[in-house]
C-alpha positions as CSV (number, residue, x, y, z in Angstrom):
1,X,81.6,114.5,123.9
2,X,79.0,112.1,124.5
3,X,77.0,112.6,127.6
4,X,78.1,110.6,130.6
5,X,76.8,106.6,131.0
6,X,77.3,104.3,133.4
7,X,79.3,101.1,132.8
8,X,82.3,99.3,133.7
9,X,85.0,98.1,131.5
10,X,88.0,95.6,131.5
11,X,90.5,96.7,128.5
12,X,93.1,93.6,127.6
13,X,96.1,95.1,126.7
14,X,97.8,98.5,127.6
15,X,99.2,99.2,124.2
16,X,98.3,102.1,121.9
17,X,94.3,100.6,121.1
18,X,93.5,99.8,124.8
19,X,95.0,102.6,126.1
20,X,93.4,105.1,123.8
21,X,90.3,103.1,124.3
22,X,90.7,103.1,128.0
23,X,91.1,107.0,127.9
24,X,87.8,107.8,125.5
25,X,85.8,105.7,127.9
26,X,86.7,107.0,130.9
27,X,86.0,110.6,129.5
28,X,82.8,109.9,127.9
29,X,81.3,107.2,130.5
30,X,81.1,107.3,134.7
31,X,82.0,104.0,134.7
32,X,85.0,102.1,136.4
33,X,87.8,100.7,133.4
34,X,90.2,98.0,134.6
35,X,92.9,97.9,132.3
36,X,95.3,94.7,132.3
37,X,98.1,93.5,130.7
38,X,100.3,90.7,131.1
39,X,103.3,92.1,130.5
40,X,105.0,94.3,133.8
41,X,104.4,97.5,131.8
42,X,102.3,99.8,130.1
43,X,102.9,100.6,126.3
44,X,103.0,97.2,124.6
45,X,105.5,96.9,121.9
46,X,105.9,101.1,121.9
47,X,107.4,100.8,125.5
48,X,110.6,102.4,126.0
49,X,113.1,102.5,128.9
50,X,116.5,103.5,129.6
51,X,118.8,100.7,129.5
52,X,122.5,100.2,131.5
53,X,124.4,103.1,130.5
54,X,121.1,105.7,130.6
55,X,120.5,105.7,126.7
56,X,116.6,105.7,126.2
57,X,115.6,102.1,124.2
58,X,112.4,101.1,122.3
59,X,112.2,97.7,124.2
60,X,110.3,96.0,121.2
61,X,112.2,97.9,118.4
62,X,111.9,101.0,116.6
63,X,108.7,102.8,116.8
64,X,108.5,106.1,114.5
65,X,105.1,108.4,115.0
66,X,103.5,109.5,111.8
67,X,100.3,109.6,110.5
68,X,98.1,111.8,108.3
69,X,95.1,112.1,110.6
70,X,94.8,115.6,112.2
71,X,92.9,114.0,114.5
72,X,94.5,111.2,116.0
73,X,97.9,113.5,115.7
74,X,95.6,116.3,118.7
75,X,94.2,113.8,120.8
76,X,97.7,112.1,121.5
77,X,99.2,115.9,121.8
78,X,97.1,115.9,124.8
79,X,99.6,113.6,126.4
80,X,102.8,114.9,125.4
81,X,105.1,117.4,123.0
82,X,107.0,116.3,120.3
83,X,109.7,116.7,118.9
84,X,110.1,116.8,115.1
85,X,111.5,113.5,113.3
86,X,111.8,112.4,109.9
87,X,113.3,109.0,109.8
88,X,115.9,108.0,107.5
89,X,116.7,104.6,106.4
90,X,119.5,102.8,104.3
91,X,120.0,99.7,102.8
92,X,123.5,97.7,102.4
93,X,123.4,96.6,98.4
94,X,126.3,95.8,97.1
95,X,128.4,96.3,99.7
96,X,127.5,100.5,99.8
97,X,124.6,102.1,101.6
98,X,121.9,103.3,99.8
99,X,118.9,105.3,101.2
100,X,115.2,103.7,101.3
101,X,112.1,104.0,99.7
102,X,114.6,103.0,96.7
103,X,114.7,106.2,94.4
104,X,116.7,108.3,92.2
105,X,119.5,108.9,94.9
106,X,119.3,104.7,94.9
107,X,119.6,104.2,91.3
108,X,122.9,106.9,90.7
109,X,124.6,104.9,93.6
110,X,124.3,101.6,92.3
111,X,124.2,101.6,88.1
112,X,126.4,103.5,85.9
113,X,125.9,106.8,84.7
114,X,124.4,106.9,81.8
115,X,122.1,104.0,82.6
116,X,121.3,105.5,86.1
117,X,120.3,108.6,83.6
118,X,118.0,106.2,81.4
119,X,116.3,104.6,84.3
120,X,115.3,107.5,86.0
121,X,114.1,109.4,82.5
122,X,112.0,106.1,81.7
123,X,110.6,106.2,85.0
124,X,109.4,109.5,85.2
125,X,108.1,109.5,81.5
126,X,105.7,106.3,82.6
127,X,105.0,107.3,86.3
128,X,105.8,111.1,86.5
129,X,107.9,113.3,89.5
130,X,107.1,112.6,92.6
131,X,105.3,109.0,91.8
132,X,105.3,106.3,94.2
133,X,104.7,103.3,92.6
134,X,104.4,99.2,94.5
135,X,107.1,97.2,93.3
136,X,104.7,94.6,92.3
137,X,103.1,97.4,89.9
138,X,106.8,97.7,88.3
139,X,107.4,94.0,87.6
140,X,104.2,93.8,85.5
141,X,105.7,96.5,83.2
142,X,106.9,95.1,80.0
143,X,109.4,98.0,78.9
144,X,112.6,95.7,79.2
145,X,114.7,98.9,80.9
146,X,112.0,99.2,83.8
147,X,111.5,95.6,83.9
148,X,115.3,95.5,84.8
149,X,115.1,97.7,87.7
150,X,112.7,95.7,88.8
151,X,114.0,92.6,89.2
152,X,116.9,94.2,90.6
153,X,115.3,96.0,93.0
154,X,112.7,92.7,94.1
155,X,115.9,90.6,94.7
156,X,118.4,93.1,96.1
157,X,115.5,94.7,98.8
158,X,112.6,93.4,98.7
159,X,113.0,89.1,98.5
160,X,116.1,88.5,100.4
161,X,114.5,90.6,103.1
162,X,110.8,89.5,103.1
163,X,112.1,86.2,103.5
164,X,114.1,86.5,106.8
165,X,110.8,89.0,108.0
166,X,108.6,86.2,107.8
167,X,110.0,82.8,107.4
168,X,108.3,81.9,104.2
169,X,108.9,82.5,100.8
170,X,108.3,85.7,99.2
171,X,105.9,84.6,97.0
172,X,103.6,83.1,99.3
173,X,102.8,86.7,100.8
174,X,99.7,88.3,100.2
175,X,100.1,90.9,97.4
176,X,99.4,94.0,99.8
177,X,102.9,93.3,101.5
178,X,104.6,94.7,98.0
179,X,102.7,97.9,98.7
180,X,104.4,98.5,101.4
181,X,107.5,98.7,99.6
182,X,107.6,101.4,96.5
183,X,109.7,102.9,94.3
184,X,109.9,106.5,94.2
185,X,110.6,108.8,91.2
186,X,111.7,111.3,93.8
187,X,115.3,112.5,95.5
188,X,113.4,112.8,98.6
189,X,114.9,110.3,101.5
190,X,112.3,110.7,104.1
191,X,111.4,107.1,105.1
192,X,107.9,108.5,105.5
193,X,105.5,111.5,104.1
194,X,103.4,111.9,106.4
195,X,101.6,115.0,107.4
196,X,102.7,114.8,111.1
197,X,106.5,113.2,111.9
198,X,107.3,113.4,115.5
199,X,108.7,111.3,118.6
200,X,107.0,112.2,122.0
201,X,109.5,114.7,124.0
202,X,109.8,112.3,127.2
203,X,109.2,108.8,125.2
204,X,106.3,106.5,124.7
205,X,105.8,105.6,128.2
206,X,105.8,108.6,129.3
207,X,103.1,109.5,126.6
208,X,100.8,106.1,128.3
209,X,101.5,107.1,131.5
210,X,100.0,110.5,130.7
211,X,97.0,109.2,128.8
212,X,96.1,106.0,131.5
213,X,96.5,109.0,134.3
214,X,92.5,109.5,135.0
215,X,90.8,108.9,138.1
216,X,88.0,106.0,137.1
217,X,90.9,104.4,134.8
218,X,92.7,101.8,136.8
219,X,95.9,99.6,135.5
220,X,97.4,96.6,136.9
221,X,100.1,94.6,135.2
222,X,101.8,91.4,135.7
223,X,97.9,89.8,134.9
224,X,96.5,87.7,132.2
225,X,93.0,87.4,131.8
226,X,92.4,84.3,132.7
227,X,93.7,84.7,136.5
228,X,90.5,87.3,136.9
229,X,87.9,86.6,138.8
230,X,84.3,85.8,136.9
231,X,82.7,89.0,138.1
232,X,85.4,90.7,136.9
233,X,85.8,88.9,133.5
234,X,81.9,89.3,132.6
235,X,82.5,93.4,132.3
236,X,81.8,94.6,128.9
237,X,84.9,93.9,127.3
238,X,87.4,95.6,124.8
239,X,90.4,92.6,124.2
240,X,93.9,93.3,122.2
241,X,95.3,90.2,122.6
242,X,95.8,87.6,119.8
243,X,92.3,87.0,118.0
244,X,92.8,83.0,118.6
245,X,93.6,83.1,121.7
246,X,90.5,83.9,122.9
247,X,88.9,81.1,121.5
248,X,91.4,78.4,123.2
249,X,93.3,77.9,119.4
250,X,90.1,75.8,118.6
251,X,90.2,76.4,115.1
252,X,93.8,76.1,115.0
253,X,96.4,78.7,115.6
254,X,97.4,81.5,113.5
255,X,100.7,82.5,112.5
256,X,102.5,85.3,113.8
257,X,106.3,86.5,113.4
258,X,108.6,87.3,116.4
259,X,111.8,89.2,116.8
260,X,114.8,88.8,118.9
261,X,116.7,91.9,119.6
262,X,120.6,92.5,120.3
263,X,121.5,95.3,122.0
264,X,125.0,97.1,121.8
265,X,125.8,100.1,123.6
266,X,129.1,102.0,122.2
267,X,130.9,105.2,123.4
268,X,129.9,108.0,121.4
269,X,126.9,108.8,119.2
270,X,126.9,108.7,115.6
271,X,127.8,105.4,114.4
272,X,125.1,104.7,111.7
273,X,124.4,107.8,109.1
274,X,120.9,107.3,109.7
275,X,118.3,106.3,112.2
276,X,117.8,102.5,110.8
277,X,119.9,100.5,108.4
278,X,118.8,97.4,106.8
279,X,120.2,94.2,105.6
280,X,118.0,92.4,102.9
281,X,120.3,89.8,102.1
282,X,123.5,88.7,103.8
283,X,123.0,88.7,107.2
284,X,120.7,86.5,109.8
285,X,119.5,89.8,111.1
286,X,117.2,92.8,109.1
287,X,118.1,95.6,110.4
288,X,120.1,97.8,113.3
289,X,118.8,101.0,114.6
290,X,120.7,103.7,116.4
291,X,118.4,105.0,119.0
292,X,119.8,108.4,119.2
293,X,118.5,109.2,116.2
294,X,115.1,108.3,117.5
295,X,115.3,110.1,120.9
296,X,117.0,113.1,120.2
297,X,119.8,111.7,122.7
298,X,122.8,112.5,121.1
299,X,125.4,113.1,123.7
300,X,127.3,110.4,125.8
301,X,126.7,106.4,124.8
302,X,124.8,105.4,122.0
303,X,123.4,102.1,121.8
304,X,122.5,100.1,118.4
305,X,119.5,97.5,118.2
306,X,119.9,94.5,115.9
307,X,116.7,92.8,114.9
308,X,116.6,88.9,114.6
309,X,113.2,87.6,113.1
310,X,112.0,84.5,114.5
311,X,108.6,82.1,114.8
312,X,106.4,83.2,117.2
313,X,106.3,80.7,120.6
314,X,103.8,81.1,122.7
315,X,105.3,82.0,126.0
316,X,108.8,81.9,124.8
317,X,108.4,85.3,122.7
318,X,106.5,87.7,121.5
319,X,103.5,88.5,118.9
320,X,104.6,91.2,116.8
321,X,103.1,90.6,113.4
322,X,100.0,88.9,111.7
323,X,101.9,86.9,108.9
324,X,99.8,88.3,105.4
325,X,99.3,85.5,104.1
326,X,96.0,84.0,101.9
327,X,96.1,81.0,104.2
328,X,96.1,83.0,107.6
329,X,94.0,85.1,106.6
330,X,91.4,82.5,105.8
331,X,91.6,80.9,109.3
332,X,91.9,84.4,110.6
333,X,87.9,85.0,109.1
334,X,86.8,82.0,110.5
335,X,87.7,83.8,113.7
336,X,86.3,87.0,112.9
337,X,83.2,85.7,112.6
338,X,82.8,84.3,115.7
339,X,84.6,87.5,117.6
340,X,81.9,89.6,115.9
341,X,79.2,87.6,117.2
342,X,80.2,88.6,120.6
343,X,79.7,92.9,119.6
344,X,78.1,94.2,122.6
345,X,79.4,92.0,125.2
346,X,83.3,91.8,123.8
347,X,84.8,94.0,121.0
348,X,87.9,92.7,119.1
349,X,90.5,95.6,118.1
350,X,93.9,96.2,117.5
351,X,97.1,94.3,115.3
352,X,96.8,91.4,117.0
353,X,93.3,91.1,117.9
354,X,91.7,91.9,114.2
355,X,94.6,89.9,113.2
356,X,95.6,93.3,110.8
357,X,98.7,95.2,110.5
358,X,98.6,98.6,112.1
359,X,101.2,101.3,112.1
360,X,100.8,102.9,115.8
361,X,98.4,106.2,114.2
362,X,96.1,103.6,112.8
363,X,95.9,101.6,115.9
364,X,94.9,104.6,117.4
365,X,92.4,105.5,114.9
366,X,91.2,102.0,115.3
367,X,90.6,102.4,119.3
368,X,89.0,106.2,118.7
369,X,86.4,104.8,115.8
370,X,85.2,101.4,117.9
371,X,84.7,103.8,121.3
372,X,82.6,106.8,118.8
373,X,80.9,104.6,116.7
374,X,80.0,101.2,117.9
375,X,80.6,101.0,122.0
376,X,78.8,104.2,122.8
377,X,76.3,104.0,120.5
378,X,75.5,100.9,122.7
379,X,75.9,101.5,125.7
């Protein structure tokens, strides 16, 4: 740990890069950090609650832990146990569930034997067992058989739901989104392959409440930035907030995606087979998730989360993703730049504020590497 220095902070945001943030700083300076955010709680889009009927909800959707990094995995242990969690997802094509990433268990469910048998033989022959490979990668392929699959599986999961996700066609996405959504030459249903799956044992705000729990870290909620008084406002700064936003929108605003949630609570446990189910095509909504599945809660009521997408409003919704697009992300440099002129007085970091998509490890990862390398090196 790096020896102790004097200097107060004001963190922006008490979601999983302010409050890690927030945490290394307290430990590694004696300074005072004021952490704010304007929502009434700590956790940002990770915060969970129970709802009505006592089943424990993930306010802002479903957030699922894992990550590769040994590291970021032990320093959030020291705020709570898990439990283990591999997530499970299916997909309604053609009117039957089918489990996601699409794979070999995908393919026998929806084509006919023995072309289900040449699929999966051509695909391991070019890719080999165990391959994960982008569904962009698949479309360039020119044997006609693969080529197939691919078209089927761009417009029965990828297009129908990339469009709802983000409001725009499909192929006005930056090429990285199709990354995010492989093809594996695998029977293995695991949503995820991670190194480390878990949920925390008591929740995510319990897990924020743990790490924000230190004597010269102090929170106060209900509070945007710009009700602070100037003394407190010219502390060194760490913001998570949306990267235009701090500049007023001067250079125009960026796009972000929203989501509107339904929530239905039912009687018993156990009504989707899995923890998330998705809906690429005929539906206004993308996906419902059963939170037990999630929480470990499995007795008593159950409650299902629907998932509309919508534009982002400013003060109507909420901020959930950058939209990856060439366009935003040329405005989004133009911000950069400026937020980077500000190092040492105001550091930029998290989804919203580097205007990048993080899954909750990273954004962690993101907090620990600006406090180790750049803010105490500075300081």
């Amino acid at each position: 740990m790096a020896s102790l220095r004097r200097s107060s902070f004001l963190v922006v945001g008490a979601g999983f890069t302010g409050a890690v943030a927030a945490r290394l700083l307290a430990e590694a300076t004696d300074g005072n950090i004021l952490v704010i955010d304007r929502r009434g709680h700590i956790g940002g889009n990770a915060y969970d609650a129970p709802n009505a009927a006592g089943v424990t909800v993930h306010r802002y959707g479903p957030h699922i832990f894992h990550t590769n990094s040994d590291k970021v995995f032990a320093f959030l242990s020291r705020f709570t146990g898990w439990q283990p969690y591999e997530h499970r997802v299916e997909a309604e094509i053609s009117n039957r569930l089918v489990p996601l990433p699409f794979g070999i268990p995908a393919i026998e469910a929806l084509f006919p034997g023995d072309e289900a048998a040449a699929l999966i033989a051509a695909l391991t022959a070019r890719y080999g067992a165990e391959a994960r490979v982008p569904i962009l990668k698949l479309r360039q392929e020119g044997d006609p058989l693969l080529s197939r699959l691919a078209d089927f599986i761009y417009a029965n999961v990828f297009d129908g739901y990339s469009r709802k996700q983000w409001g725009m066609p499909t192929e006005k996405l930056s090429p990285g989104v199709t990354a995010r959504v492989p093809v594996i030459v695998s029977r293995d249903t695991r949503y995820f392959t991670d190194k480390h799956q878990a949920m925390p044992v008591a929740g995510y705000t319990a897990l924020f409440e743990a790490m924000l729990d230190h004597p010269r870290i102090r929170v106060q909620l209900s509070t945007d930035l710009a009700s602070l008084d100037a003394e407190t406002r010219a502390r060194r700064t760490i913001y998570t907030g949306p990267l235009d936003a701090w500049f007023g929108h001067d250079e125009g605003a960026l796009p972000y995606r929203s989501l509107r949630f339904e929530e239905e609570t039912r009687a018993a446990f156990g009504v989707q087979p899995c923890g998330t189910v998705n809906f690429p095509n005929d539906h206004a909504y993308t996906r419902t998730t059963e939170m037990g599945w999630l929480t470990g809660e499995t007795a008593g009521a159950t409650t299902l989360v629907t998932e509309y997408p919508q534009a982002y409003a400013p003060g109507e919704n909420e901020p959930f993703y950058p939209v990856p697009s060439d366009e935003a992300d040329v405005l989004a440099d133009r911000y950069r730049a400026r937020a980077e002129a500000l190092a040492e007085r105001v550091w930029f970091a998290g989804r919203l504020a580097d205007y990048r998509y993080y899954n909750m490890d990273q954004a962690a990862a993101r907090a620990m590497a600006l406090v180790e390398k750049e803010i105490l090196p500075s300081i």
